[in-house]
N, C-alpha and C positions, 0 to 999 in steps of 0.2 A: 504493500500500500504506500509505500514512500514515494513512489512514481508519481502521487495524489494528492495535494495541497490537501491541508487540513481542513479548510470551509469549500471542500467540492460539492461534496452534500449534507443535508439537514435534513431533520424529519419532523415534523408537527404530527404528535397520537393526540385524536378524540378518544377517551377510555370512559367507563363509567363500569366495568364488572372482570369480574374473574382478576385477580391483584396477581396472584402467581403468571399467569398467562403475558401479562403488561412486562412483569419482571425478564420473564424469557423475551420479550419481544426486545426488548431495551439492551440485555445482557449481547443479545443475538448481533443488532444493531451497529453497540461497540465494539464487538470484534472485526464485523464483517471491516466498518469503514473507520476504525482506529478513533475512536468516542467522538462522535461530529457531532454539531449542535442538535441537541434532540431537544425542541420545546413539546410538553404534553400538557392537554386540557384536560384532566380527571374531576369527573364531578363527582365529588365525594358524599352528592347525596344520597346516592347509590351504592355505594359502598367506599371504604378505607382505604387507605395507599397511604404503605409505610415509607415516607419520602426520606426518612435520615438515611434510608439503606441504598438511594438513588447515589448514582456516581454526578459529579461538579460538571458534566456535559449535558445534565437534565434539567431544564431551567422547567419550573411551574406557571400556568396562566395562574396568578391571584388579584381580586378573588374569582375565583371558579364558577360559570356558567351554569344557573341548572337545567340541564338539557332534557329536551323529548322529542321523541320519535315521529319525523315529519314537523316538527317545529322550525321555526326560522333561527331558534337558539342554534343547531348544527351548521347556518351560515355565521353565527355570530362568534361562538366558541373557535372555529379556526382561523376566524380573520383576527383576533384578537391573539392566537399561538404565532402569528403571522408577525403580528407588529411589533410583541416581543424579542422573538427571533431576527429578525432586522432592524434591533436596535443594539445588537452585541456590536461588539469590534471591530471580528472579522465574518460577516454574514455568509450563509453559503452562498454558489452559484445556482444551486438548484434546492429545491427543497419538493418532498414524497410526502403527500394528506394519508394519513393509514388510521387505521382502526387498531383498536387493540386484540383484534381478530384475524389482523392479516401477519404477513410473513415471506421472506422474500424468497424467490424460486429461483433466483440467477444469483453469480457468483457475483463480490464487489465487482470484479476488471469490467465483465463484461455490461454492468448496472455503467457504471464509472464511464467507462467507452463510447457506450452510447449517448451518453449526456454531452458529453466532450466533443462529440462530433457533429453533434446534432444543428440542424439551423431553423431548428424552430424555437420557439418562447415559451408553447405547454406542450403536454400530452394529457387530453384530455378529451373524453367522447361527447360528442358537440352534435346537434340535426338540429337544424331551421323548423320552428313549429308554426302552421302553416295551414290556414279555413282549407284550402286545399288538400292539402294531403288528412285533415280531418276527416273530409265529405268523400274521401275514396276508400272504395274495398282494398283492406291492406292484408297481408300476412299475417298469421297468429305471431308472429315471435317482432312483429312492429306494431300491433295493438297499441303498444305503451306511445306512441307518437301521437294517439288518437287522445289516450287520457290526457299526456301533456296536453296538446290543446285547451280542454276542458278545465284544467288545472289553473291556467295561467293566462289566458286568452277571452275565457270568456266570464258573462257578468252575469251573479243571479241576486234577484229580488227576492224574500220572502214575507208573504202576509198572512195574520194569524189574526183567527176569528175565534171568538169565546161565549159571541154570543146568545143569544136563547135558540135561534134556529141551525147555527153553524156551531155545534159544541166542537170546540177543537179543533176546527179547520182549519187545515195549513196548507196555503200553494205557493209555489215557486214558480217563479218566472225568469227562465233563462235565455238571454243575449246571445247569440254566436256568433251572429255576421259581423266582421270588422268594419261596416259603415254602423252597425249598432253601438257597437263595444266602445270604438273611438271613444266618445268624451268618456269615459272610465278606467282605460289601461292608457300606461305608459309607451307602449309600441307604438311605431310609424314605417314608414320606409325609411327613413333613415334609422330605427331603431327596432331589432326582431326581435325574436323571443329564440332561443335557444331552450335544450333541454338535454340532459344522458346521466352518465353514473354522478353520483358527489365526487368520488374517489379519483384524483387527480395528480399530476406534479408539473412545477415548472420553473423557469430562472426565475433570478434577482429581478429583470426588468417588468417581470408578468406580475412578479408577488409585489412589486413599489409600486405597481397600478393598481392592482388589487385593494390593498391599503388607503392610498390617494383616494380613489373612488370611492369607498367605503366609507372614509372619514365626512364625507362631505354630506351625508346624508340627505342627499338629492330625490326626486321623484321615482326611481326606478327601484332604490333601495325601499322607500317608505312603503313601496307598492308591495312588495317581495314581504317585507315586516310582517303585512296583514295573513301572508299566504299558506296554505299548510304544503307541503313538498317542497320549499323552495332552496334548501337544499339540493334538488337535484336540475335545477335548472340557473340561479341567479350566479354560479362562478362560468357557467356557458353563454349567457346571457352577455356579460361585465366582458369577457374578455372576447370573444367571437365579434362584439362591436367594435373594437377597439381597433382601426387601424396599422396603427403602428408596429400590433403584434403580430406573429406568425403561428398558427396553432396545428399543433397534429394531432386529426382526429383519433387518437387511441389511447387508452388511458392505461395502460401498459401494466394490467391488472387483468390476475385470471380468477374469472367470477363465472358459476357453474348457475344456469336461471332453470335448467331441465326441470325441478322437484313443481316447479307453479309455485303460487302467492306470492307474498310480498318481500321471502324473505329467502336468498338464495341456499344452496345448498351447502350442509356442511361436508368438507373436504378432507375424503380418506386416504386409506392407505389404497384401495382399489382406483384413486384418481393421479397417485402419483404419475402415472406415465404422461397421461395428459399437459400433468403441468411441468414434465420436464422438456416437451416436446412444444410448448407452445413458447411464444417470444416476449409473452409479460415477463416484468422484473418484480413482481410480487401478486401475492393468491391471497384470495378470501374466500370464504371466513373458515376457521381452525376450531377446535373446540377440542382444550388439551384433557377433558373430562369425558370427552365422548374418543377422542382418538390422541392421542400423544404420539404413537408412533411414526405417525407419519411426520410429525415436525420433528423426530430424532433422523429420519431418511432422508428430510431435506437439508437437516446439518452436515451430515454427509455429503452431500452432492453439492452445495453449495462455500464446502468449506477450500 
């Protein structure tokens, strides 16, 4: 790793369960790249994390986010890991959004390499969400381009009746066309709506935009504040507009969706081949109580 500045990469963990798990992800981390700046958000309303036992390369968000699932706190908790982490010294050149459920599948050289070489500003998966590709028959496996829409695009009304002849009546009335929407969403042609995973990485120049914009708490932010998923659209959104940036669609994360629902699959020892054969630099999600094994087969191959 000496071939490797010391701030080549950083890491920002969202944590909030499993403490021994966090601990190996950390432990994992400073070996692979020689203890890089690791800021982690741990919401310790969810449970404890013993931090005198963290090594002096783990800087804490305080005070701590208390986060939930599909909340806009999951955009807030890592831009604020974010602001911390470039406000050290020596900042990295790139910095990896992980969970304390993921785990890296590629060796440092070849993580390190590809950053190195790269000329884009993220890797992150990014699609234009779009009245159009709404109103077409899609494939089962881009359904979720459809809920985005729905999510982020369009506007509902709700009115509730209590009275003697409407006990309890509740209708909803929803917007879709973007000649309706307009006065209510932030998008325009100069401004689209993106959407894909949270789970992202990118340089110094992407993460001081990131921040910049953020701080400023402008109209596209406030919008995003009210929204429930916007986690997985408002870091696609911010940077996809921008310019100046260069972004590659892949977010260089190996995430199995085969099981359905909301919540991907957990990752055995029967998926190792997959992931050592595919070209992410880290896999989700791990569950050292349901499989350990397989994060001791990827110590191996990764070390």
């Amino acid at each position: 790793m000496s071939n490797y500045p010391s701030n080549s990469i950083g890491f920002i963990l969202l944590t909030h369960t499993k403490p021994l798990q966090i601990y190996r992800l950390i432990n994992k981390l400073n070996r692979m790249f020689n203890y890089p700046v690791i800021v982690c958000h741990h919401d310790f309303s969810k449970c404890d994390l013993s931090v005198d036992t963290l090594s002096k390369n783990v800087l804490l968000v305080r005070p701590h986010i208390q986060t939930e699932w599909a909340n806009f706190s999951l955009v807030e908790a890592p831009v604020q890991a974010l602001k911390l982490m470039y406000e050290v010294p020596e900042p990295p050149d790139w910095f990896v959004l992980l969970s304390g459920a993921d785990y890296p599948i590629k060796t440092a050289r070849q993580i390190l390499d590809d950053l190195a070489s790269s000329s884009s500003d993220a890797y992150i998966q990014y699609e234009q969400i779009t009245y159009e590709t709404y109103k077409h028959d899609l494939k089962p496996n881009m359904l979720w381009l459809k809920n985005s829409y729905q999510r982020y695009c369009t506007k509902s009304f709700d009115f509730n009746y209590s009275k003697k002849y409407f006990t309890n009546l509740n209708i909803e009335i929803r917007l879709e066309h973007p000649l309706l929407t307009k006065p209510f969403l932030p998008f325009s042609k100069k401004l689209a709506c993106f959407s894909g995973s949270q789970w992202f990485c990118a340089n110094s120049k992407a993460a001081k935009y990131i921040i910049d914009f953020h701080s400023k708490r402008n109209a596209l932010t406030l919008y995003y504040s009210k929204l429930k998923y916007a986690d997985e659209s408002y870091f696609q959104t911010v940077l996809a507009n921008a310019p100046h940036l260069k972004l590659q669609n892949d977010r260089r994360r190996y995430i199995d969706w085969s099981d359905g629902g909301c919540h991907p699959k957990t990752l055995l020892m029967e998926d190792l081949p997959n992931l050592i054969a595919s070209s992410a630099h880290f896999a989700r999600k791990f569950d050292i109580d349901i499989d350990s094994n397989i994060l001791n087969e990827l110590d191996r191959v990764t070390s």
